[in-house]
N, CA, C and O atoms as CSV, one atom per row, in Angstrom:
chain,resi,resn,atom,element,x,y,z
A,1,UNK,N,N,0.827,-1.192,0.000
A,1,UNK,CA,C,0.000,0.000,0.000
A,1,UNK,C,C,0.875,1.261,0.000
A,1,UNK,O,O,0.695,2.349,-0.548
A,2,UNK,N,N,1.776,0.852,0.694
A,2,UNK,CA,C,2.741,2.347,0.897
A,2,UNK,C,C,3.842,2.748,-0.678
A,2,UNK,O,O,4.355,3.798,-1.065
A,3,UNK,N,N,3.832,1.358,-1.225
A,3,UNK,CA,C,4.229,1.614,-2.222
A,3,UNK,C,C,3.583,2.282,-3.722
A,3,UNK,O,O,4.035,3.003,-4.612
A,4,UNK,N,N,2.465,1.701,-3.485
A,4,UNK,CA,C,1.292,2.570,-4.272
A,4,UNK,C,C,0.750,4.240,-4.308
A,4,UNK,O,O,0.142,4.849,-5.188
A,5,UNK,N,N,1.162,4.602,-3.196
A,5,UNK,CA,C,1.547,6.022,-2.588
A,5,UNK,C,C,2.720,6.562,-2.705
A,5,UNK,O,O,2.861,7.780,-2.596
A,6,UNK,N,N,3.600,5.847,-2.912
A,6,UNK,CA,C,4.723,6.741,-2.923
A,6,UNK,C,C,4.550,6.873,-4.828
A,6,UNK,O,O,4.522,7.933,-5.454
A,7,UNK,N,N,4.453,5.448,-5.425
A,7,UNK,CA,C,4.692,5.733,-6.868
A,7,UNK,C,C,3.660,7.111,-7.189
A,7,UNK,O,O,4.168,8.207,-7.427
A,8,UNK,N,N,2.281,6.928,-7.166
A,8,UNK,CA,C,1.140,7.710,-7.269
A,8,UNK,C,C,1.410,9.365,-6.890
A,8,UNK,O,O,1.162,10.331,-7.612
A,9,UNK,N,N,1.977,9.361,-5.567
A,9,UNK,CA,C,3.030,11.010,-5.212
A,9,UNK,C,C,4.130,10.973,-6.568
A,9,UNK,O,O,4.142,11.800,-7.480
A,10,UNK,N,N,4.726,10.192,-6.475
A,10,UNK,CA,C,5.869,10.669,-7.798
A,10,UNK,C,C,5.605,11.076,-8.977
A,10,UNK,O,O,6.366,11.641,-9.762
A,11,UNK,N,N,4.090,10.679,-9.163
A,11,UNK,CA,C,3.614,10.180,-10.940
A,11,UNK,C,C,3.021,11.702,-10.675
A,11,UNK,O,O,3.486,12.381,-11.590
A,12,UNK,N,N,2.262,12.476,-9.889
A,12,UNK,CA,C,1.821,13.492,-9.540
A,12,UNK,C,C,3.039,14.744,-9.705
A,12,UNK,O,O,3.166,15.613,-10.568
A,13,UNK,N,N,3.635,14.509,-8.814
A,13,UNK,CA,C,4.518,15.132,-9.063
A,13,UNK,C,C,5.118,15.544,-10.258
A,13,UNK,O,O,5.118,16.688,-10.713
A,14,UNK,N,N,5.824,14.158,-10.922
A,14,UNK,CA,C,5.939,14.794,-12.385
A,14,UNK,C,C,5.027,15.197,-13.412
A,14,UNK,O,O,5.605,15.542,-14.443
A,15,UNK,N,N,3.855,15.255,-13.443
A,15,UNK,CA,C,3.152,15.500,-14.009
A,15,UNK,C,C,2.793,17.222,-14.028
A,15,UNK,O,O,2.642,18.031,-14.943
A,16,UNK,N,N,2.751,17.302,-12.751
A,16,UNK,CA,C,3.162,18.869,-12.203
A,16,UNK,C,C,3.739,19.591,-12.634
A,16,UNK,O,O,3.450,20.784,-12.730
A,17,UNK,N,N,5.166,18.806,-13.185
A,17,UNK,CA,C,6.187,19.358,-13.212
A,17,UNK,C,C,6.233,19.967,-15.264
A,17,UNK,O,O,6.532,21.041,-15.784
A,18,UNK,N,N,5.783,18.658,-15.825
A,18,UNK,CA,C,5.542,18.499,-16.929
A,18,UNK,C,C,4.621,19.521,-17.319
A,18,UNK,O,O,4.863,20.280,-18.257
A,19,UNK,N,N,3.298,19.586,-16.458
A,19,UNK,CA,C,2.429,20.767,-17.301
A,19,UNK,C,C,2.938,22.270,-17.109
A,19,UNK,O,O,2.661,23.078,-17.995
A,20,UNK,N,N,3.700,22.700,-15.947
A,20,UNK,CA,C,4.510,23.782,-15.745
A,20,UNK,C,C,5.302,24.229,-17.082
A,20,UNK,O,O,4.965,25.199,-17.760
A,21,UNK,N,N,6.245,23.507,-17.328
A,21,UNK,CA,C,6.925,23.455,-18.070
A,21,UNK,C,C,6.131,23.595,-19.428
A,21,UNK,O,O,6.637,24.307,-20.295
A,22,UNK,N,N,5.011,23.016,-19.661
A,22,UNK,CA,C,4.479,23.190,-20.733
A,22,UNK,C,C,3.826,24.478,-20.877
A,22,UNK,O,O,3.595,24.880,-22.017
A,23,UNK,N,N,3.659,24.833,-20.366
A,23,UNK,CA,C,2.998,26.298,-19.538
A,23,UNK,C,C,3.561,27.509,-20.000
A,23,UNK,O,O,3.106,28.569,-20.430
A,24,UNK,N,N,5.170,26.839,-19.695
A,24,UNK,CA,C,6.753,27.989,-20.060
A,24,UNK,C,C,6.230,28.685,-18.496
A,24,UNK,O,O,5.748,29.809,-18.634
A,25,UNK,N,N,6.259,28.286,-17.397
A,25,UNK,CA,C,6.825,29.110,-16.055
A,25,UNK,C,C,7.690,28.688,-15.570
A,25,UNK,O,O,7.445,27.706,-14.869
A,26,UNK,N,N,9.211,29.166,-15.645
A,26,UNK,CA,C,10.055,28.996,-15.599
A,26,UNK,C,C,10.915,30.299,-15.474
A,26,UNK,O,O,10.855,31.302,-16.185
A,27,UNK,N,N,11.981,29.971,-14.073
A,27,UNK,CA,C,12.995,30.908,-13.627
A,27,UNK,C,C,14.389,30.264,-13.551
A,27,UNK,O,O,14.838,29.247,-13.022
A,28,UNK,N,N,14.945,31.372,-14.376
A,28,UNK,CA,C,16.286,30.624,-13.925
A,28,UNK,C,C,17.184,30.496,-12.496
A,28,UNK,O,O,17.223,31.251,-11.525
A,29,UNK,N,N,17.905,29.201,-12.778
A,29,UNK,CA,C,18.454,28.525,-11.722
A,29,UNK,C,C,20.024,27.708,-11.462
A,29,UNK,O,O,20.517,26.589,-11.325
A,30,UNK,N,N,20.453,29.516,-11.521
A,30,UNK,CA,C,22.043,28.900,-11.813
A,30,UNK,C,C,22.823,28.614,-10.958
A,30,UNK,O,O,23.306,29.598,-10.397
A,31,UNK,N,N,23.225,27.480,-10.546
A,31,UNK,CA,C,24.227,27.602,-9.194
A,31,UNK,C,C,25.338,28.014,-9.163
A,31,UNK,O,O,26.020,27.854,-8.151
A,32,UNK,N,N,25.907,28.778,-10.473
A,32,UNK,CA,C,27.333,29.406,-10.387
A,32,UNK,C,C,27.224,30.686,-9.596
A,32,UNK,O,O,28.222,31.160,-9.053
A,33,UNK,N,N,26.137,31.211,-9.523
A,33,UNK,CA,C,25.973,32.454,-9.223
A,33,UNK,C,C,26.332,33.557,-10.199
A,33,UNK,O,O,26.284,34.763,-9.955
A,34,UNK,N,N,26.709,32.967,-11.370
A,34,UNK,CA,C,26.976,34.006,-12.179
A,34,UNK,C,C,25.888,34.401,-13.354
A,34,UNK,O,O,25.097,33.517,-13.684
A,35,UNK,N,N,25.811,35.643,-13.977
A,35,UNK,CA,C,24.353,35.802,-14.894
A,35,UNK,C,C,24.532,34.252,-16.054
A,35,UNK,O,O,25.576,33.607,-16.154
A,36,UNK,N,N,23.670,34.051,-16.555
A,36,UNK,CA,C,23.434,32.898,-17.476
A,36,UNK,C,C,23.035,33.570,-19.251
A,36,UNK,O,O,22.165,34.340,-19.658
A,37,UNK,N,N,24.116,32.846,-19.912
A,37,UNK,CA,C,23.774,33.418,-20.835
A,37,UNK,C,C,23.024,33.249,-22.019
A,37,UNK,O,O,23.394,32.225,-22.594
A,38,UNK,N,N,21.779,34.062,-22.839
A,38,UNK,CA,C,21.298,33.722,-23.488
A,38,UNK,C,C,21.761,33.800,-24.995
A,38,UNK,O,O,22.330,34.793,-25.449
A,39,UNK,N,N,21.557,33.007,-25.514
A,39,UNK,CA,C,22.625,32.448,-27.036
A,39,UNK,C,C,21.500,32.104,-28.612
A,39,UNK,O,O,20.397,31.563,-28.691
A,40,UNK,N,N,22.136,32.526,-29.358
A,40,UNK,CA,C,21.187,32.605,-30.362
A,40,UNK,C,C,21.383,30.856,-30.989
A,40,UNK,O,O,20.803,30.321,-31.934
A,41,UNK,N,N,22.271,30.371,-30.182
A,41,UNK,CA,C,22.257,28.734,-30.863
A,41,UNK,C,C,22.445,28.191,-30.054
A,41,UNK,O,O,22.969,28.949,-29.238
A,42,UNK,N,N,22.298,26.579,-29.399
A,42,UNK,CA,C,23.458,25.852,-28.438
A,42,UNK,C,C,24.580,26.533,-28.610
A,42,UNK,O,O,24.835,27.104,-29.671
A,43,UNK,N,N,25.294,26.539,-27.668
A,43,UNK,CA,C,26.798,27.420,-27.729
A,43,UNK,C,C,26.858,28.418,-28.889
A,43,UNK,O,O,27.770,28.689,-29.669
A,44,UNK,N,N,25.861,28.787,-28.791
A,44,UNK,CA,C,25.916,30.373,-29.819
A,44,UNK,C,C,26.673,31.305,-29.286
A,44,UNK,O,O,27.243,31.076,-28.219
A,45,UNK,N,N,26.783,32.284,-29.810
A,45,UNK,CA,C,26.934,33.890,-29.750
A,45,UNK,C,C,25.680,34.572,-28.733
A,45,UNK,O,O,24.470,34.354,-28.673
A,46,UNK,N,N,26.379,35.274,-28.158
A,46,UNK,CA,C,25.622,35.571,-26.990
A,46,UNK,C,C,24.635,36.587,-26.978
A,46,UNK,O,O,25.109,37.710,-27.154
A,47,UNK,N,N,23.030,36.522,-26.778
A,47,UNK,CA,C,22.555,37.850,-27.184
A,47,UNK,C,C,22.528,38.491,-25.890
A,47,UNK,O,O,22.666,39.706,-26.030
A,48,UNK,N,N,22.405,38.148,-24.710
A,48,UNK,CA,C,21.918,38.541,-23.419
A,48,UNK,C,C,22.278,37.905,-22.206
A,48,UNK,O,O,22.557,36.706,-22.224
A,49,UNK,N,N,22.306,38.522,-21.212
A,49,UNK,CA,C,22.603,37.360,-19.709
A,49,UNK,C,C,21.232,38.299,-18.980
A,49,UNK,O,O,20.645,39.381,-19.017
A,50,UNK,N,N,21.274,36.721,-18.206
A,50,UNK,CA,C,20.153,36.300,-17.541
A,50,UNK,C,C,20.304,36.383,-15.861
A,50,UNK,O,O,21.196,35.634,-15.461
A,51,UNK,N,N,19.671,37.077,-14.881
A,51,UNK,CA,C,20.026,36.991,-13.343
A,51,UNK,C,C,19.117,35.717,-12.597
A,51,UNK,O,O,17.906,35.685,-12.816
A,52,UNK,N,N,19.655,34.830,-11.842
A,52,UNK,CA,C,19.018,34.306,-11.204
A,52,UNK,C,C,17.736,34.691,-10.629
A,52,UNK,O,O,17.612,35.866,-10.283
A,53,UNK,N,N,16.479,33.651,-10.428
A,53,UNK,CA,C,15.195,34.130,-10.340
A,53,UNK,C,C,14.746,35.040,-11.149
A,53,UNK,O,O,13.827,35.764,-10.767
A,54,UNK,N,N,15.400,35.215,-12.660
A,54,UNK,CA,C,15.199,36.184,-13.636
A,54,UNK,C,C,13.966,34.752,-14.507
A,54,UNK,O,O,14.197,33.657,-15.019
A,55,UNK,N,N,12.424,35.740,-14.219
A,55,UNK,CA,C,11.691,34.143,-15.314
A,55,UNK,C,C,11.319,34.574,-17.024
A,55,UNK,O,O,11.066,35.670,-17.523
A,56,UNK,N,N,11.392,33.499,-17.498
A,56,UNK,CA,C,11.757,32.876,-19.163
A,56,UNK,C,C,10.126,32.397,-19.460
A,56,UNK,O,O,9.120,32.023,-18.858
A,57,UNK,N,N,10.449,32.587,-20.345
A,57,UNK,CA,C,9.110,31.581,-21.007
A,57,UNK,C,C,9.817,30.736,-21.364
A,57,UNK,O,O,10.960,30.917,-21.786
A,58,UNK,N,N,9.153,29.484,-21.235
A,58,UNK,CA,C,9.482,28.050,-21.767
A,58,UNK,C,C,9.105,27.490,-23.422
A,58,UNK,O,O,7.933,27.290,-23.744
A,59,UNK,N,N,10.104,27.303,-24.265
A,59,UNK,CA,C,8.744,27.176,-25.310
A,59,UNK,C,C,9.989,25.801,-26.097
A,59,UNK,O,O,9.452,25.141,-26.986
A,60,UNK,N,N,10.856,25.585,-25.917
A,60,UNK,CA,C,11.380,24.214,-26.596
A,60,UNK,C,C,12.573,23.173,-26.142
A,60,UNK,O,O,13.636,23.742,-26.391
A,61,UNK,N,N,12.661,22.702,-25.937
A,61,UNK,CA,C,14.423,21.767,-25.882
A,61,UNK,C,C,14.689,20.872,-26.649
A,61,UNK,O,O,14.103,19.838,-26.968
A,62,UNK,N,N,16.110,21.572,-27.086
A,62,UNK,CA,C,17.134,20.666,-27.871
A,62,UNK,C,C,18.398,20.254,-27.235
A,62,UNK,O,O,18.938,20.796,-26.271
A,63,UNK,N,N,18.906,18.950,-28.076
A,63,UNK,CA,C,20.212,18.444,-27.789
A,63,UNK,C,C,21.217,19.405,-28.516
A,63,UNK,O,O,20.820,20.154,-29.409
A,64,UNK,N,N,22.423,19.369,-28.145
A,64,UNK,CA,C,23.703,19.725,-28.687
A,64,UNK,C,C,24.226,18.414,-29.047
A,64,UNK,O,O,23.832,17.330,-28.616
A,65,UNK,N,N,25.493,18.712,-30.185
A,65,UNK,CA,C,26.519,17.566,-30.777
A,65,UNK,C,C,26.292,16.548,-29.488
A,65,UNK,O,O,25.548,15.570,-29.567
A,66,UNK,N,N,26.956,16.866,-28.409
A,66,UNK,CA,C,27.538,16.255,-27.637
A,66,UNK,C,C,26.038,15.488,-26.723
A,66,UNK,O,O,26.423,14.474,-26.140
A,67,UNK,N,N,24.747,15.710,-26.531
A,67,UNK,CA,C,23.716,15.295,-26.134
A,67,UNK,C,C,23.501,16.062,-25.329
A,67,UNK,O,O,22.423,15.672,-24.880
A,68,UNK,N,N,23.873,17.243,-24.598
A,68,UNK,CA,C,23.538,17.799,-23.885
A,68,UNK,C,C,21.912,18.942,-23.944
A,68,UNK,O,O,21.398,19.330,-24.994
A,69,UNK,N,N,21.449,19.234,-22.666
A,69,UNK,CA,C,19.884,19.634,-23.258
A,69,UNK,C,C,20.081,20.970,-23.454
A,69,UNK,O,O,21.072,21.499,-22.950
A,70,UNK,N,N,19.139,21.745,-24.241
A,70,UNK,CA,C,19.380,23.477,-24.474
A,70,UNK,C,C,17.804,23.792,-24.240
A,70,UNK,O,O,17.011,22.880,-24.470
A,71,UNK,N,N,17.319,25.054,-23.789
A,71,UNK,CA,C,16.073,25.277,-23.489
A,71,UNK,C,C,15.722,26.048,-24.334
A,71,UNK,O,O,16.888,26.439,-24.354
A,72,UNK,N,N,15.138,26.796,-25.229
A,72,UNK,CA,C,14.760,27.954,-26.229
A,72,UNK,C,C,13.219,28.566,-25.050
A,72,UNK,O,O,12.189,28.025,-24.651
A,73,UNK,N,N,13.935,30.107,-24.850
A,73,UNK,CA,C,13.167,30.153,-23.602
A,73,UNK,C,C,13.450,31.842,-24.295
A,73,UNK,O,O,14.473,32.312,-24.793
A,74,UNK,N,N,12.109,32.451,-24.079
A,74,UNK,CA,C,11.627,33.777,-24.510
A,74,UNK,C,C,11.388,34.922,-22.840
A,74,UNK,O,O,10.411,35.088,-22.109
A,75,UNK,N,N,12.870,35.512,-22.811
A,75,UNK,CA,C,12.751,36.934,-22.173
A,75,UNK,C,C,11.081,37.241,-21.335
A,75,UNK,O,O,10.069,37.160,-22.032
A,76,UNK,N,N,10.986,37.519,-20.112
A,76,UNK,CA,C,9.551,38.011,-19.653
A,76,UNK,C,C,9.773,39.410,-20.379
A,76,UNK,O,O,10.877,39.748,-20.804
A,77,UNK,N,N,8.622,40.200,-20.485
A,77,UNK,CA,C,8.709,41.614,-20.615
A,77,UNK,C,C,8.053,41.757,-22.144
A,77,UNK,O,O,7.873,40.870,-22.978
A,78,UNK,N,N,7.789,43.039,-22.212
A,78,UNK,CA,C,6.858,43.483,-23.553
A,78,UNK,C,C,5.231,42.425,-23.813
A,78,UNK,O,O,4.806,42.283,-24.959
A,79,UNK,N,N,4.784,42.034,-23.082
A,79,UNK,CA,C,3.564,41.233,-23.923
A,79,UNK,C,C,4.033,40.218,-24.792
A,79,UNK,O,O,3.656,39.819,-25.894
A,80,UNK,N,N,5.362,39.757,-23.676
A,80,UNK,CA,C,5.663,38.173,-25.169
A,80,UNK,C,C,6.561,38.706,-26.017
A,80,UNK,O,O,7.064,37.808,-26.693
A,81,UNK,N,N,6.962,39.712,-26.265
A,81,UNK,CA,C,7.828,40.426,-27.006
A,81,UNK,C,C,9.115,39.829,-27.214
A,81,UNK,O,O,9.794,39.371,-28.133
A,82,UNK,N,N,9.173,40.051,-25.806
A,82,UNK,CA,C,10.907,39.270,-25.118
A,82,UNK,C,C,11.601,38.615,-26.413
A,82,UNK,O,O,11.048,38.003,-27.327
A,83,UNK,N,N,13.521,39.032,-26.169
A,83,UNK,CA,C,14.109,38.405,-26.794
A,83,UNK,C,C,14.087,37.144,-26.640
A,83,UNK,O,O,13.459,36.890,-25.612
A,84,UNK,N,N,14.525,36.052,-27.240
A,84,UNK,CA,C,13.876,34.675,-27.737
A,84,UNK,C,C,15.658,34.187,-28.056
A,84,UNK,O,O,16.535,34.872,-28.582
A,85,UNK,N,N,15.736,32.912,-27.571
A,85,UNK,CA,C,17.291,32.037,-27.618
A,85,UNK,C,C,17.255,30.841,-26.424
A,85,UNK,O,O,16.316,30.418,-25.751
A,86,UNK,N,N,18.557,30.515,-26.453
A,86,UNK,CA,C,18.998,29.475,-25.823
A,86,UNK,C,C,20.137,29.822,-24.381
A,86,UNK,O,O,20.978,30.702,-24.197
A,87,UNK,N,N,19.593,28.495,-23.429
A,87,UNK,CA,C,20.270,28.499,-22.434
A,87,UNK,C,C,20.167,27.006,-21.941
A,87,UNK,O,O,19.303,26.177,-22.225
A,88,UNK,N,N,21.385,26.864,-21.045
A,88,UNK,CA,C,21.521,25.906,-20.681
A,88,UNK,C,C,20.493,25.137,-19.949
A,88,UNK,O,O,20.102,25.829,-19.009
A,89,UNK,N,N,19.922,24.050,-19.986
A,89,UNK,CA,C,18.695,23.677,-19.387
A,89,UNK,C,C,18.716,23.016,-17.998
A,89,UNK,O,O,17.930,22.783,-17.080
A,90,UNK,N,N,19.906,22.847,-18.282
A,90,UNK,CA,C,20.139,22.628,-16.223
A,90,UNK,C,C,19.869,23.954,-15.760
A,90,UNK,O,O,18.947,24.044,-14.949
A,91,UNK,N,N,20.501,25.072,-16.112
A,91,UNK,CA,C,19.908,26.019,-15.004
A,91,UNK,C,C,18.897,26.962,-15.348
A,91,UNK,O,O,19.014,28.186,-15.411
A,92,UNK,N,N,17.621,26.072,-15.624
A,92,UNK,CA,C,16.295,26.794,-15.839
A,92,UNK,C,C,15.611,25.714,-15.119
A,92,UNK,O,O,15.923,24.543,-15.337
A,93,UNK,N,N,14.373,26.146,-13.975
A,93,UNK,CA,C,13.312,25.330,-13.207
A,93,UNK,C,C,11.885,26.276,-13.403
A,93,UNK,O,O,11.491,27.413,-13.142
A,94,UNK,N,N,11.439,25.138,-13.981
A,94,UNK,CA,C,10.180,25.406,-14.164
A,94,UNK,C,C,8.963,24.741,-12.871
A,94,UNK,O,O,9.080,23.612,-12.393
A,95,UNK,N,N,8.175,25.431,-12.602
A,95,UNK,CA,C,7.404,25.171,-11.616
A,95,UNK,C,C,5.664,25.829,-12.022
A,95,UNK,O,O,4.748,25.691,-11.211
């Protein structure tokens, strides 16, 4: 029984987590402490940096060469306006 509860909390949970994300509510979450930068490609050229608890719209993820994940995440501000690129997807949490 207790195991049926814990899976059922987990499956909840991600699901949570999943429609958030689908949502695009999402802040970034960098543990370097340093701004995060936003890039017009995986390892692009840089258009912008980003401050922690600075929030993104969520709107895609891709791999790089190497498999790593990239987020394509649109600037808050202007009515959606926001500049539009890539950042590393480890340090973006969506909730």
């Amino acid at each position: 029984m207790r195991l049926r509860i814990a899976v059922a909390s987990a499956f909840i949970v991600a699901l949570a987590a999943a429609q958030a994300q689908a949502a695009g509510r999402c802040a970034v979450t960098d543990p370097t402490g340093t701004p995060l930068n936003l890039r017009a490609a995986p390892n692009g050229r840089i258009l912008a940096t980003l401050s922690n608890r600075q929030t993104v719209q969520f709107l895609d993820q891709v791999y790089d060469d190497r498999g790593r994940p990239w987020a394509l995440v649109r600037m808050a501000g202007g009515g959606g306006t926001g500049v539009r690129g890539y950042v590393y997807r480890e340090f973006v949490s969506c909730y």
